[in-house]
C-alpha positions in Angstrom: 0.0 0.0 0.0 3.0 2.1 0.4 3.9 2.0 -2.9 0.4 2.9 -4.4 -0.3 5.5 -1.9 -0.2 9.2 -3.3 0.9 7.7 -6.8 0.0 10.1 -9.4 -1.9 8.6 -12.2 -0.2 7.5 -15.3 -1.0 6.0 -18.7 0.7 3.8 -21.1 0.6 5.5 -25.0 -2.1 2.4 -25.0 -4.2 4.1 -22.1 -3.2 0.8 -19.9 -3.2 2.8 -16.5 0.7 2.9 -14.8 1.4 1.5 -11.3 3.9 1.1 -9.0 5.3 -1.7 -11.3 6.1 0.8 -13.7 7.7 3.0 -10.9 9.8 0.5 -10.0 10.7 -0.9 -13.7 11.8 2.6 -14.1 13.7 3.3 -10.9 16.0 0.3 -11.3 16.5 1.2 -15.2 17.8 4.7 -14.2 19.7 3.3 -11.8 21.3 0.7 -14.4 20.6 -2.0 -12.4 19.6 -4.9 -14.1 17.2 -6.7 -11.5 16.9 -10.6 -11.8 13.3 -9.7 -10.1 12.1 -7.3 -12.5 13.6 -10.4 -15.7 11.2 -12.9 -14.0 8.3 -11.2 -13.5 8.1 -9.9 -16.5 8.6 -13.7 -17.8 5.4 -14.6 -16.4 2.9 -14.9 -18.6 -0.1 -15.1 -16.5 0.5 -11.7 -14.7 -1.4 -9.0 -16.9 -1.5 -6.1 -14.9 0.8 -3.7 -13.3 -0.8 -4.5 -9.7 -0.1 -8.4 -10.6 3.5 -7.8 -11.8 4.2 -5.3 -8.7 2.7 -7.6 -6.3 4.7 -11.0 -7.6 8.2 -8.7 -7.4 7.7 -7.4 -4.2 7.1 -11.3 -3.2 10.4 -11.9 -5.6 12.7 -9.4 -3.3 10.8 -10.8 0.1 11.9 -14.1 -0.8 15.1 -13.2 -1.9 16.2 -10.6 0.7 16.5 -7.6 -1.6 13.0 -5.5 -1.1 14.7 -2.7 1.1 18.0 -2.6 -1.2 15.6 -2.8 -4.5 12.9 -0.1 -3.2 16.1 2.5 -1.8 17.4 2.4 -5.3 14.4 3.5 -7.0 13.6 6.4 -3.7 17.3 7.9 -4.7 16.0 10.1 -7.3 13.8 12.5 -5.8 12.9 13.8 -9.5 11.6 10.7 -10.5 9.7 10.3 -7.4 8.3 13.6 -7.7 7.4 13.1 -11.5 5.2 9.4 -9.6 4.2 10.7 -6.5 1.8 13.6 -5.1 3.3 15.3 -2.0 1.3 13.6 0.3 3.9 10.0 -0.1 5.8 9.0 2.7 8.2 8.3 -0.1 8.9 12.6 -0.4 9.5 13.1 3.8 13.1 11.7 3.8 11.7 10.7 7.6 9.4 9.0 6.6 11.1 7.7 3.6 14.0 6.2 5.9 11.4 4.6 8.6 10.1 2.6 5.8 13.6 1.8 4.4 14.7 0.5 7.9 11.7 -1.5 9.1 12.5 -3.1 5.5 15.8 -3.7 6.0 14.9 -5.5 9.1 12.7 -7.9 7.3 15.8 -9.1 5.3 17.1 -11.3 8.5 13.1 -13.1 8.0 12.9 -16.1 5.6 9.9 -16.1 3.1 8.0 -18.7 1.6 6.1 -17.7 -0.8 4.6 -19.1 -3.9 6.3 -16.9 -6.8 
């Protein structure tokens, strides 16, 4: 909910409405990190929305221990999040933005099992 909170709305040139998928497709590319997560999710073929893709690579970088390290590289550029984000995000209060990043970082000493 984090992630969808505040987002600004957003349309493909198809009119497919953007999500937080697409935030975090894009965050990663700027960053030129080349995310194994983002490669297999878009590899599955039964996800056909941005919620469904968003929601299996957030379960991607739980299982693999890399949500907090994944979601801090697309929150370093504060253009981009401005340009995905009204002003009411707790991703544009660098307190707020750095609670979030810490409580996730904690979750990388838990183990998930989830069905990816």
């Amino acid at each position: 909910y984090f992630c969808q909170f505040d987002l600004k709305e957003k349309r493909s040139f198809f009119g497919q409405r953007k999500d937080y998928w697409d935030f975090l497709c894009q965050g990663l590319e700027r960053c030129r990190q080349e995310h194994k997560g983002i490669h297999f999710v878009t590899n599955l073929d039964k996800l056909k929305t941005p919620v469904g893709r968003g929601r299996a690579f957030l379960r991607y970088c739980l299982v693999h221990r890399q949500l907090a390290e994944s979601l801090q590289l697309c929150l370093l550029d504060t253009e981009s999040l401005c340009e995905w984000y009204y002003a009411r995000s707790p991703f544009l209060s660098p307190q707020h933005r750095a609670e979030i990043l810490g409580s996730l970082y904690e979750l990388d000493c838990v183990t998930f099992h989830l069905a990816l």
